[in-house]
C-alpha positions as CSV (number, residue, x, y, z in Angstrom):
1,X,121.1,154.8,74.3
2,X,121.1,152.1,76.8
3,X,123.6,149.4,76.8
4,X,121.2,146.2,74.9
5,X,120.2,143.4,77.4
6,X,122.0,140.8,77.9
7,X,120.3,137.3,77.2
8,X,119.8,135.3,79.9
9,X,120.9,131.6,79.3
10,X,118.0,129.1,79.9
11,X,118.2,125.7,81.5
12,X,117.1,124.2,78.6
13,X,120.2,125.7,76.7
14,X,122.5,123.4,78.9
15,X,121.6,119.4,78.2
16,X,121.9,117.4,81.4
17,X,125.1,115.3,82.1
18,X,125.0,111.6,82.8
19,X,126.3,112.4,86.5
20,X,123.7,114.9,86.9
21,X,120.5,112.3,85.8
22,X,121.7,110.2,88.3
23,X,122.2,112.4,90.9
24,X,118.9,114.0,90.2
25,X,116.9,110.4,90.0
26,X,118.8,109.4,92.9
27,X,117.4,112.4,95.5
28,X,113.6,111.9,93.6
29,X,113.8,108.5,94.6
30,X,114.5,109.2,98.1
31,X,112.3,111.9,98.0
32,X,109.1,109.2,96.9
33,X,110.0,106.8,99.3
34,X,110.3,109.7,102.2
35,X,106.5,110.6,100.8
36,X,105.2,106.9,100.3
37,X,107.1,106.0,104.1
38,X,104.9,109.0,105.1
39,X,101.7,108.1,103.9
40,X,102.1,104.3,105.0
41,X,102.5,105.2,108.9
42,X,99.7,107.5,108.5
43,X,97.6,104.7,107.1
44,X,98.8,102.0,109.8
45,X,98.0,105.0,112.6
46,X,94.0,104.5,111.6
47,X,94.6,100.8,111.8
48,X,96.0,101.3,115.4
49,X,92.9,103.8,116.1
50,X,90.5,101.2,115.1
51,X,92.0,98.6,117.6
52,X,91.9,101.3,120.3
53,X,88.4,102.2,119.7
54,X,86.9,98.9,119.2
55,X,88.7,97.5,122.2
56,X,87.7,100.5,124.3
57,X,83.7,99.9,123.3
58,X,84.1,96.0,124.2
59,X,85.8,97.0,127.1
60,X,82.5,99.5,128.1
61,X,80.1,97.0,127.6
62,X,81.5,93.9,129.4
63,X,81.6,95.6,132.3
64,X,78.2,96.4,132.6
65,X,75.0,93.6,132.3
66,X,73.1,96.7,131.6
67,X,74.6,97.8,128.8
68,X,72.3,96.3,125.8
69,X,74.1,94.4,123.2
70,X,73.3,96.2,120.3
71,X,76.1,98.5,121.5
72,X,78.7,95.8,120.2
73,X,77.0,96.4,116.9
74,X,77.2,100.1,116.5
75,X,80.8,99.2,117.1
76,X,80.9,98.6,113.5
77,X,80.1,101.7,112.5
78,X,83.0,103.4,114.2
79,X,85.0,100.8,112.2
80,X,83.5,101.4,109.0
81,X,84.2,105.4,109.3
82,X,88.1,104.0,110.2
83,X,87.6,101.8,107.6
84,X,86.7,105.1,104.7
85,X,89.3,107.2,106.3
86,X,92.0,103.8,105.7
87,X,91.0,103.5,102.6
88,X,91.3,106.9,101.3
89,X,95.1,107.3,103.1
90,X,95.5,104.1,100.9
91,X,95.6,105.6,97.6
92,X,97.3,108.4,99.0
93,X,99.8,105.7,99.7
94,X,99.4,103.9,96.1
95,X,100.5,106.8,94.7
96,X,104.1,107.0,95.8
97,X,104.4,103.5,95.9
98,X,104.2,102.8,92.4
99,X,106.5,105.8,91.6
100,X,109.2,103.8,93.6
101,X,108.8,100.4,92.3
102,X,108.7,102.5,88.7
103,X,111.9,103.9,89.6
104,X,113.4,100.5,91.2
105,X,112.4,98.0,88.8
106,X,113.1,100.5,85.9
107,X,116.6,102.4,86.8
108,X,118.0,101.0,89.9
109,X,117.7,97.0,88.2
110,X,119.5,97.9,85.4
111,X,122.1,99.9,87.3
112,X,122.8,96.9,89.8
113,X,122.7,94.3,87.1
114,X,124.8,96.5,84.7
115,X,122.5,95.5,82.0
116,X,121.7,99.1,81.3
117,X,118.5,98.9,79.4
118,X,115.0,99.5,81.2
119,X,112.6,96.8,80.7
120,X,109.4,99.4,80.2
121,X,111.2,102.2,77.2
122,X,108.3,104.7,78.3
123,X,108.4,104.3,81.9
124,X,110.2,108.1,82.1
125,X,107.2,110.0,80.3
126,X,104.7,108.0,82.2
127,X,106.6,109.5,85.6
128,X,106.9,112.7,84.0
129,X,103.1,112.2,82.8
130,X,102.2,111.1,86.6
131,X,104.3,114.2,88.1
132,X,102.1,116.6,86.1
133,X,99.2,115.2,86.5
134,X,99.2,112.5,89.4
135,X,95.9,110.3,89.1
136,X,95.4,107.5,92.1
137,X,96.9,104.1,91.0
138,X,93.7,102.4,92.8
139,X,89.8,102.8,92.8
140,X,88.5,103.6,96.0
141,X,86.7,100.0,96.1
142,X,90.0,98.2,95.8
143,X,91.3,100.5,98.5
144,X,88.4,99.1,100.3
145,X,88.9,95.7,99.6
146,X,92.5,95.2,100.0
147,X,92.4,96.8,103.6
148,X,89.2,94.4,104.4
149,X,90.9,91.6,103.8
150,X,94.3,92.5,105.4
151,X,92.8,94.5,108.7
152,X,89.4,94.9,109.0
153,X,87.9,91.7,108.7
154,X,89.6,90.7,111.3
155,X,88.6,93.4,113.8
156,X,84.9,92.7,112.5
157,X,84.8,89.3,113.0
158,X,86.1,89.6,117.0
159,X,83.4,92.3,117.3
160,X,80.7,89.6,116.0
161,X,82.3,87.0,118.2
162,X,82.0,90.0,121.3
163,X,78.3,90.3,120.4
164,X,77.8,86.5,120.6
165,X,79.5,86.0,123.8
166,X,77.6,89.2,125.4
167,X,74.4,87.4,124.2
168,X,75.4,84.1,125.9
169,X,77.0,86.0,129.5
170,X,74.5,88.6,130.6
171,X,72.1,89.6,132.1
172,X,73.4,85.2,133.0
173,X,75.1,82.8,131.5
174,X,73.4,80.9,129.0
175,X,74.9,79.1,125.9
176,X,70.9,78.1,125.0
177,X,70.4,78.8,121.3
178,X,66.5,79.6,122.4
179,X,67.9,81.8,125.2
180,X,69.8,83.7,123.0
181,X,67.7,83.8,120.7
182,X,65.2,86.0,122.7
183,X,67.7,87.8,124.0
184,X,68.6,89.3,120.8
185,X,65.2,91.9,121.1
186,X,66.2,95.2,121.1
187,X,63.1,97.1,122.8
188,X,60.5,96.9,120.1
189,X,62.9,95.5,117.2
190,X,62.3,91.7,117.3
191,X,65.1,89.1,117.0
192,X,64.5,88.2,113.5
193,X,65.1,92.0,112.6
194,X,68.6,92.4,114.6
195,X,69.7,89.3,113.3
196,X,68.5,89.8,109.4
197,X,70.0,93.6,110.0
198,X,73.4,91.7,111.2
199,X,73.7,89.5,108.8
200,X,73.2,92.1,106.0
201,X,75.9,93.8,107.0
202,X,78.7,91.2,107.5
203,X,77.1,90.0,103.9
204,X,78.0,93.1,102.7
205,X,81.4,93.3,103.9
206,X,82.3,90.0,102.2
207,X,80.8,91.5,99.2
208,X,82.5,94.5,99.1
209,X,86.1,91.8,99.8
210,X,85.2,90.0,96.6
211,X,84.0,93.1,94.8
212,X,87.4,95.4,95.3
213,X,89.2,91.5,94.6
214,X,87.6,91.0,91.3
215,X,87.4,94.4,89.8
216,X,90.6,94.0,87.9
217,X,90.3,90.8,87.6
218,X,91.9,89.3,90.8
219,X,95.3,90.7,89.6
220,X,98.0,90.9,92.6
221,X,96.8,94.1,94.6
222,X,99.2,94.7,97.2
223,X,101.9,97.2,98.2
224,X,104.8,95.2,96.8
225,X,104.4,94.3,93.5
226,X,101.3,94.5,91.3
227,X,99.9,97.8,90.5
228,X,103.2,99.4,89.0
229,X,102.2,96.8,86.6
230,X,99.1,97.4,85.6
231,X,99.4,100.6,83.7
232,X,95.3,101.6,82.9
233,X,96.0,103.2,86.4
234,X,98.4,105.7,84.9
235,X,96.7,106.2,82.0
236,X,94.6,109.9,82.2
């Protein structure tokens, strides 16, 4: 007869020391903000794209009288693809974030204030809860939104002053609201279509600022405090 098997101890046999829940909090909170770090410079690298691309169209088409200005237009559609790609490196972003300031605002305060008591008692199965099953702490039209109003509208709002000044300097200089006026035909699209299509579009950019501002009901938004907070977004 063979000798009977040994049973194998478990890890759940052993219950977890105070030194080792620290010590194991302590490296996943590095770990996060190694991860959230990560995603951040990622999402500041498409900013940094945008700027290079933008700059490098404006750049083409000021050199040239030739070049039609509906040129400094499409430019916004290189943005908005920078703009989708931002936005979903964003929530990415979100993600990690608001497992650190989980972690911060419920272990590390009470650690440093030596009031030893977390201010949310749940806040561990909702990490645990998030770990399992991670779900984005932001909609993508907030992502879209928050980045607008921080980056983008910026970058769109030089473009539309590029495509006003190209109007008024070739194929001559002219600062005649007549002059450019007619200079805003595009082939056979009239002037009243490229300036209703322009005007539809920067409409719809504020809109979609306000929209991803009011969906929660204008509650703080950013990456420092905020969202941790709001906890429909870690909800399944």
């Amino acid at each position: 007869m063979p000798p009977p098997l040994k049973r194998t101890s478990r890890f759940e046999d052993f219950p977890l020391t105070r030194q080792e829940y620290i010590s194991v909090m302590v490296h996943f909170y590095r770990g996060e903000i190694h991860r959230s770090i990560s995603w951040r410079m990622r999402t500041d690298a498409t900013t940094n794209w945008t700027i290079l691309a933008s700059a490098g169209m404006l750049s083409f088409v000021f050199t040239n009288p030739t070049i039609p200005h509906i040129v400094v237009l499409l430019t916004n559609l290189i943005i908005m693809s920078f703009l989708n790609i931002e936005a979903r490196r964003y929530r990415y972003f979100e993600v990690y974030r608001a497992r650190v300031r989980m972690l911060e605002e419920n272990f590390l305060i009470p650690i440093i204030t030596r009031q030893l008591e977390s201010p949310m008692v749940s806040w561990r199965e909702m990490v645990a809860m998030d770990l399992d099953l991670p779900k984005y702490k932001t909609s993508y039209w907030e992502a879209i939104g928050f980045r607008l109003r921080r980056n983008y509208v910026f970058i769109f709002l030089i473009v539309l002053g590029a495509w006003v000044l190209k109007l008024a300097l070739h194929p001559v200089i002219s600062f005649d609201p007549s002059v450019i006026w007619q200079r805003m035909e595009t082939g056979v699209i009239p002037s009243w279509v490229v300036f209703l299509l322009g005007t539809l579009f920067y409409g719809i950019m504020f809109l979609l600022i306000w929209v991803g501002r009011r969906i929660h009901g204008g509650e703080p938004d950013d990456e420092i405090a905020g969202l941790e907070r709001n906890l429909e977004h870690w909800k399944l």
